[in-house]
DSSP file (Angstrom, degrees, kcal/mol; ACC not computed):
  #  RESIDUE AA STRUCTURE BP1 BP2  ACC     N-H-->O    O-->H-N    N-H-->O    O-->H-N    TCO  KAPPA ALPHA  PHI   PSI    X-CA   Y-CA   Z-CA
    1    1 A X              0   0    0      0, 0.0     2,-0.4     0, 0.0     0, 0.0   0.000 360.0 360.0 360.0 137.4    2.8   -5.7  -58.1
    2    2 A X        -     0   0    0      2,-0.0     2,-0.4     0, 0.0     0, 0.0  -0.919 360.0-158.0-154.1 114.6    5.3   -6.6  -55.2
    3    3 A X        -     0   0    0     -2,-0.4     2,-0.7     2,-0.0     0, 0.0  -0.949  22.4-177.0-114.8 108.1    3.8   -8.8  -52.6
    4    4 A X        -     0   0    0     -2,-0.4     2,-1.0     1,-0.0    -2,-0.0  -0.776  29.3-118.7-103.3 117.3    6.2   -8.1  -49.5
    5    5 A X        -     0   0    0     -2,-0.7    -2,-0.0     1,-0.1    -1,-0.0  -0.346  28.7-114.2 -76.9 124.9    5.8   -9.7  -46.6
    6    6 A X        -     0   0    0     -2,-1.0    -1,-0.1     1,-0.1     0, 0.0  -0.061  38.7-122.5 -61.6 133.0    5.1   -7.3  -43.7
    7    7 A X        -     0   0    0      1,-0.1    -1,-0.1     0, 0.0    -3,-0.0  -0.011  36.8 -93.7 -50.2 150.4    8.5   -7.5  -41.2
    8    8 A X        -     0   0    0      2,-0.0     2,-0.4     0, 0.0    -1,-0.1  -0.025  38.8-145.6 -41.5 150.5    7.6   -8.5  -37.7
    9    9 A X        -     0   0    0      1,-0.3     6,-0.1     2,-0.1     0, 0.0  -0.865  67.2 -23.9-126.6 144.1    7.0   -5.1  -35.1
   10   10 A X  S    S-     0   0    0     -2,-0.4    -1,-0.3     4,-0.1     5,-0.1   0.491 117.1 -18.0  97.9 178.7    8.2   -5.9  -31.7
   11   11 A X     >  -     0   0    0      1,-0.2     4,-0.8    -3,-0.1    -2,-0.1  -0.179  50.8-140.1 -48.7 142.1    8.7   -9.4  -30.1
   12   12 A X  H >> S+     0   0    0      2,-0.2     3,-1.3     3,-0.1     4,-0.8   0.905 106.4  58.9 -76.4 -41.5    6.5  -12.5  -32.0
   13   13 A X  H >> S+     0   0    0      1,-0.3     3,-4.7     2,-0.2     4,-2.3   0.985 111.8  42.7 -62.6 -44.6    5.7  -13.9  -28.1
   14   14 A X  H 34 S+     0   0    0      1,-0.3    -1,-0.3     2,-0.2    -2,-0.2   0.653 107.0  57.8 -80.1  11.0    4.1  -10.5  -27.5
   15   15 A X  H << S+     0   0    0     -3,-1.3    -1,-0.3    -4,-0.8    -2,-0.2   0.400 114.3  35.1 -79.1 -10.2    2.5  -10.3  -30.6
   16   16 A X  H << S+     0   0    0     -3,-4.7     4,-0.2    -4,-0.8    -2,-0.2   0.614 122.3  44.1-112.6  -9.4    0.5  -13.6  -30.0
   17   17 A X  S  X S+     0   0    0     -4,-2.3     4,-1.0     2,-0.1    -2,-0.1   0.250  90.3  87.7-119.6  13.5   -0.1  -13.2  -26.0
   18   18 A X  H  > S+     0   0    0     -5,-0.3     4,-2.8     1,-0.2     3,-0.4   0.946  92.0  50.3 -76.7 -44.8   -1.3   -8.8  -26.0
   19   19 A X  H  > S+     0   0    0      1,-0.2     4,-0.9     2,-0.2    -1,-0.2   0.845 116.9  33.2 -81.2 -21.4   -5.0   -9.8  -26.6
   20   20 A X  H  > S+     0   0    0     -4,-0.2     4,-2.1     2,-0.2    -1,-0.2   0.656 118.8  52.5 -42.1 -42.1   -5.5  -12.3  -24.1
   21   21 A X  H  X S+     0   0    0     -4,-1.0     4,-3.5    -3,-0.4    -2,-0.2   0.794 110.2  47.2 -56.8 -55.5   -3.3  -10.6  -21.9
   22   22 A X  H  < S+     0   0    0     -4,-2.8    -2,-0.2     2,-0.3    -3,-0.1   0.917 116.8  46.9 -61.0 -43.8   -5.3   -7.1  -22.4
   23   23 A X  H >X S+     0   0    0     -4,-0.9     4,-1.5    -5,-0.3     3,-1.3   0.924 110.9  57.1 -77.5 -55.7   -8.8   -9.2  -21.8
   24   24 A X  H >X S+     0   0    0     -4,-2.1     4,-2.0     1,-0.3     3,-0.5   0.923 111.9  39.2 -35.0 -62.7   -7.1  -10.9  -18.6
   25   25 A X  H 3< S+     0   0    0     -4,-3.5    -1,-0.3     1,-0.3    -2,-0.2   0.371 109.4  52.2-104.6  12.9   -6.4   -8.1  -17.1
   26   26 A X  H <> S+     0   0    0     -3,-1.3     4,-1.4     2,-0.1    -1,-0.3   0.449 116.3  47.8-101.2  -9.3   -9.3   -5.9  -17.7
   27   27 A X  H << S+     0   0    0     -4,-1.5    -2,-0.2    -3,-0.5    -3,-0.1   0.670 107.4  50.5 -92.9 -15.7  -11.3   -8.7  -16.5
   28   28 A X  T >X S+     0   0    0     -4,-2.0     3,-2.9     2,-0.2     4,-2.5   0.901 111.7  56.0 -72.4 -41.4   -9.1   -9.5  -13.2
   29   29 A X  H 3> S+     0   0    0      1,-0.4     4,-2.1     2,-0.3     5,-0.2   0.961 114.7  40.4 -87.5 -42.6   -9.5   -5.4  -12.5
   30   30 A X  H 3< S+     0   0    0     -4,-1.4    -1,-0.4     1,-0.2    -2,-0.2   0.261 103.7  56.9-105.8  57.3  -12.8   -5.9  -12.6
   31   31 A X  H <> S+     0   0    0     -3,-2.9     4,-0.9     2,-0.1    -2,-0.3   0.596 114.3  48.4 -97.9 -37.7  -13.2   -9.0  -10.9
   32   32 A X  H  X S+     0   0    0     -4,-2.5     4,-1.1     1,-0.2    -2,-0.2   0.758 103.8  58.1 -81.2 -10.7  -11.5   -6.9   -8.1
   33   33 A X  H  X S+     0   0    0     -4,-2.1     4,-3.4    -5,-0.2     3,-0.3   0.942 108.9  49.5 -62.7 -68.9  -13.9   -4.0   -8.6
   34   34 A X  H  4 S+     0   0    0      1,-0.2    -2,-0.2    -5,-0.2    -1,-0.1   0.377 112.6  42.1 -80.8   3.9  -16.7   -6.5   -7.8
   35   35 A X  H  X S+     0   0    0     -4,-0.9     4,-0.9     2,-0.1     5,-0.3   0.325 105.0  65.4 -45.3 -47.6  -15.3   -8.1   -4.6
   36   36 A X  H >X S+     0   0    0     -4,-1.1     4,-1.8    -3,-0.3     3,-0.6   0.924 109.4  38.6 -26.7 -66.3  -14.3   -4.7   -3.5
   37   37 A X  H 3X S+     0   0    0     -4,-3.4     4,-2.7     1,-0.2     5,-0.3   0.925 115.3  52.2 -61.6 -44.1  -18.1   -3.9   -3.4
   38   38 A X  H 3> S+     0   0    0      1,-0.3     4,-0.7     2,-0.2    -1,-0.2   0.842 112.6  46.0 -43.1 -33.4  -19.2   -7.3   -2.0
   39   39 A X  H <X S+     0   0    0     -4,-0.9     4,-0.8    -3,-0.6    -1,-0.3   0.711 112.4  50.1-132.8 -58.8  -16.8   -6.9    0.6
   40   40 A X  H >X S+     0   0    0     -4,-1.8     4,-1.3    -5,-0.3     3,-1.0   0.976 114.4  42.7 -58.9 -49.0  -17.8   -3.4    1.4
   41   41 A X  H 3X S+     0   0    0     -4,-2.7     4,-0.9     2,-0.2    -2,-0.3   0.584 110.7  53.4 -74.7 -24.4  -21.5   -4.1    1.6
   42   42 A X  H 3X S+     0   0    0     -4,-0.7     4,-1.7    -5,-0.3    -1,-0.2   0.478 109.9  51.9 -82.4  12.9  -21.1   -7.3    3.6
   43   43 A X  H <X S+     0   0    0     -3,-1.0     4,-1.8    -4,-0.8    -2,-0.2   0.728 108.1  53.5 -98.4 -20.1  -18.9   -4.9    6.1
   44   44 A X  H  < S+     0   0    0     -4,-1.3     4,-0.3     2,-0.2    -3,-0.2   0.900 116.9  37.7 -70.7 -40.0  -22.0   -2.5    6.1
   45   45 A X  H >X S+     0   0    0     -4,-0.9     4,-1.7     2,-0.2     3,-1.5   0.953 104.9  58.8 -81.6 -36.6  -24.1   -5.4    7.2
   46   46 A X  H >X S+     0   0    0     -4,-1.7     3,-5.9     1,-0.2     4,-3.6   0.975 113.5  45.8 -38.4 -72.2  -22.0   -7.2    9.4
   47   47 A X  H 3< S+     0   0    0     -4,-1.8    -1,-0.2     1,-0.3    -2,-0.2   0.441 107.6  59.8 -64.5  10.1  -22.1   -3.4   11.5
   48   48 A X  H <> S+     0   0    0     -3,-1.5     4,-0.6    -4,-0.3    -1,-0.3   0.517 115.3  29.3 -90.9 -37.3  -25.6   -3.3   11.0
   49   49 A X  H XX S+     0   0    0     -3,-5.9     4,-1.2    -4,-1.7     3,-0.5   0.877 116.0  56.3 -90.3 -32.0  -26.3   -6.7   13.0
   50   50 A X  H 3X S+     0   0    0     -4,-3.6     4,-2.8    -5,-0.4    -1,-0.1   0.647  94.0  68.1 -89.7   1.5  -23.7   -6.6   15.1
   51   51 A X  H 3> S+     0   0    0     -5,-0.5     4,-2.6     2,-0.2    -1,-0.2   0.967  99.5  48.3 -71.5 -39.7  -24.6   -3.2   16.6
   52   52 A X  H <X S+     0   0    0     -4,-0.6     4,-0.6    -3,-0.5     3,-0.3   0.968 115.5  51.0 -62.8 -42.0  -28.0   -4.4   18.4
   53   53 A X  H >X S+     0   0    0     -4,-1.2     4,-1.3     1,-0.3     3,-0.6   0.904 104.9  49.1 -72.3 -38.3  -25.9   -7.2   19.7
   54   54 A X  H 3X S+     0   0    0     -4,-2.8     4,-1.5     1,-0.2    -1,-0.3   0.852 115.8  47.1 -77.3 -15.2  -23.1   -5.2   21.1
   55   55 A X  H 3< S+     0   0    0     -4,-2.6     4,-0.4    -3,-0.3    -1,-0.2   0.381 107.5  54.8 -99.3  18.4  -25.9   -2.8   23.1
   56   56 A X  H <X S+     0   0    0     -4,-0.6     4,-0.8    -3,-0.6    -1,-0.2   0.453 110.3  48.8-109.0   2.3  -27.8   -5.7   24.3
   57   57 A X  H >X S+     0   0    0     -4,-1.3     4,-1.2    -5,-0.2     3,-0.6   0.810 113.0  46.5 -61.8 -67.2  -24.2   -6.7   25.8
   58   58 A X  H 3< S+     0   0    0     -4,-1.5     4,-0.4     1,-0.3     5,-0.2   0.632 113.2  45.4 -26.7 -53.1  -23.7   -3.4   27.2
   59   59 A X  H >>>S+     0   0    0     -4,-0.4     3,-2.4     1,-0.2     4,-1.9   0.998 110.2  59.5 -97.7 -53.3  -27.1   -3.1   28.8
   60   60 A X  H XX5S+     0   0    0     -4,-0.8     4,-3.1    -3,-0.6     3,-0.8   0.913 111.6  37.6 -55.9 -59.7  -26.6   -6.8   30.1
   61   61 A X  H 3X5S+     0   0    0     -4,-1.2     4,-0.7     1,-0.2    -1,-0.4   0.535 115.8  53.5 -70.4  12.6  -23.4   -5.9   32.1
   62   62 A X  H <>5S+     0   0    0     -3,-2.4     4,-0.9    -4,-0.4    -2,-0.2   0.536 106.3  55.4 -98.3  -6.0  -24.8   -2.5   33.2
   63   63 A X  H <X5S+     0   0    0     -4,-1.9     4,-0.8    -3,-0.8    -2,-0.2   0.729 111.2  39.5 -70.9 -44.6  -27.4   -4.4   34.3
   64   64 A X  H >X<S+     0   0    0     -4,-3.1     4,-1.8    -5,-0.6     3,-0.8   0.945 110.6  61.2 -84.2 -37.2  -25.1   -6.7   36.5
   65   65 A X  H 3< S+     0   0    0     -4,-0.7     4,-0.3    -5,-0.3    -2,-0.2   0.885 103.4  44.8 -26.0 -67.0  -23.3   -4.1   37.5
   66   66 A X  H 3< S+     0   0    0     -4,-0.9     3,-0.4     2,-0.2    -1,-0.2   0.535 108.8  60.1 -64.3 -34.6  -26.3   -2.4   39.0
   67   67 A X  H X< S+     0   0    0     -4,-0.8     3,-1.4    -3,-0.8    -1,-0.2   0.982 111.7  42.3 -44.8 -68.4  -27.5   -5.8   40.8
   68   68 A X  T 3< S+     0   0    0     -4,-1.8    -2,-0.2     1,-0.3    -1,-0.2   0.466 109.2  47.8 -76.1  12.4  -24.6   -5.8   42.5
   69   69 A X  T 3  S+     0   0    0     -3,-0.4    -1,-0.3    -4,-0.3     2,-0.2   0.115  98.2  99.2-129.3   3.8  -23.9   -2.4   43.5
   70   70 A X  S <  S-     0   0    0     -3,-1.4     2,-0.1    -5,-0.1    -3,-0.0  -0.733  82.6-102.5 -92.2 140.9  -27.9   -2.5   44.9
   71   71 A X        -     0   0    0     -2,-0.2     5,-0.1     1,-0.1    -2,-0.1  -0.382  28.7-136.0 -69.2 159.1  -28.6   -3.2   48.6
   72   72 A X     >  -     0   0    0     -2,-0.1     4,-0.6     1,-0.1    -1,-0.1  -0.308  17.6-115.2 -83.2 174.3  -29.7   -6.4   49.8
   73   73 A X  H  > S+     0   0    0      2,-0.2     4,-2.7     1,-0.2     5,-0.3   0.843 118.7  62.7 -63.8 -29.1  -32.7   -7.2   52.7
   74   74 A X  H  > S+     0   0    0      1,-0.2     4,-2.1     2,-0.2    -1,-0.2   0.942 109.8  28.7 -30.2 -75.1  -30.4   -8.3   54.4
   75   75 A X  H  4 S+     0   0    0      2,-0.2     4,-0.3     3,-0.2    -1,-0.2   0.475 115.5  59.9 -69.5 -20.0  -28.6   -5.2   54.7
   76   76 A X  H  X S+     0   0    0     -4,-0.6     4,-0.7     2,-0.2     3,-0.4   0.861 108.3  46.7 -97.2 -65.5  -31.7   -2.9   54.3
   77   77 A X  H >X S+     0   0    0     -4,-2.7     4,-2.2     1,-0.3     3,-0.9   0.952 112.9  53.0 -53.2 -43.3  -33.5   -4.7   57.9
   78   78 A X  H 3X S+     0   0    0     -4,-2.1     4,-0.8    -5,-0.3    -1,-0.3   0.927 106.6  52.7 -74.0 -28.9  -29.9   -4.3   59.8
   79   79 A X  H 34 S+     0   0    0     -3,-0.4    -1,-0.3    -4,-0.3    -2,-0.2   0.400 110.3  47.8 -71.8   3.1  -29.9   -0.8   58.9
   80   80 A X  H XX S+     0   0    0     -3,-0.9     3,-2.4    -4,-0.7     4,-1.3   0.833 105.6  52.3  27.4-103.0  -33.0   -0.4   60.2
   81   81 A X  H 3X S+     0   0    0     -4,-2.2     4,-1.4     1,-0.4    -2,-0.2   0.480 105.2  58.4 -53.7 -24.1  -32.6   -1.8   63.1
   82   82 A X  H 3X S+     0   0    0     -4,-0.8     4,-0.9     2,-0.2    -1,-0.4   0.900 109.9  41.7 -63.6 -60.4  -29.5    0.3   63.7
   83   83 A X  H <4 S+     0   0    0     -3,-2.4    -2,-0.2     2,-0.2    -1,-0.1   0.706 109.4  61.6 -90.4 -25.5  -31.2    3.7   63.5
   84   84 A X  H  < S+     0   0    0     -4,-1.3    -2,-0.2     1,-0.2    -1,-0.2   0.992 107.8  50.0 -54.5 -74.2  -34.5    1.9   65.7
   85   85 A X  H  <        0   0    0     -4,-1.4    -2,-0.2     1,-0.3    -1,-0.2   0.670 360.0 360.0 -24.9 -51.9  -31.6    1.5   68.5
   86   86 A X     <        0   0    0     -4,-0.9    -1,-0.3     0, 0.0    -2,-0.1   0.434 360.0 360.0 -73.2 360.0  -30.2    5.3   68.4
């Protein structure tokens, strides 16, 4: 019986660093898988809060808008008083 020792395959570094390697980097892909989501679901919520806030701006400047574009008493009694005259 001939005990041969089996020859080398392929480089010795990558023969000591493939399973670590393999494990690393199915466990970075998902580490990025499960950031991905996070990162998707805090983008859902962010545009979930930040909608009420951007239509209570809107209604708060159509609302000054509309103040100023309204007449005053001022302005209501002298026009009046203009059409009493005619």
């Amino acid at each position: 019986m001939l005990n041969h020792a089996k020859p080398a395959s392929g480089h010795p570094t990558w023969q000591r660093w493939w399973k670590p390697t393999a494990v690393g980097g199915a466990g970075g892909i998902a580490i990025a898988v499960w950031l991905d989501e996070i990162l998707l679901f805090a983008e859902e919520i962010l545009g979930l809060i930040l909608l009420p806030i951007m239509a209570g701006v809107i209604y708060l400047l159509d609302i000054l808008m509309f103040r100023a574009r309204l007449p005053k008493e001022e302005d209501i009694e002298h026009a009046g008083s203009k059409g009493a005259k005619k």
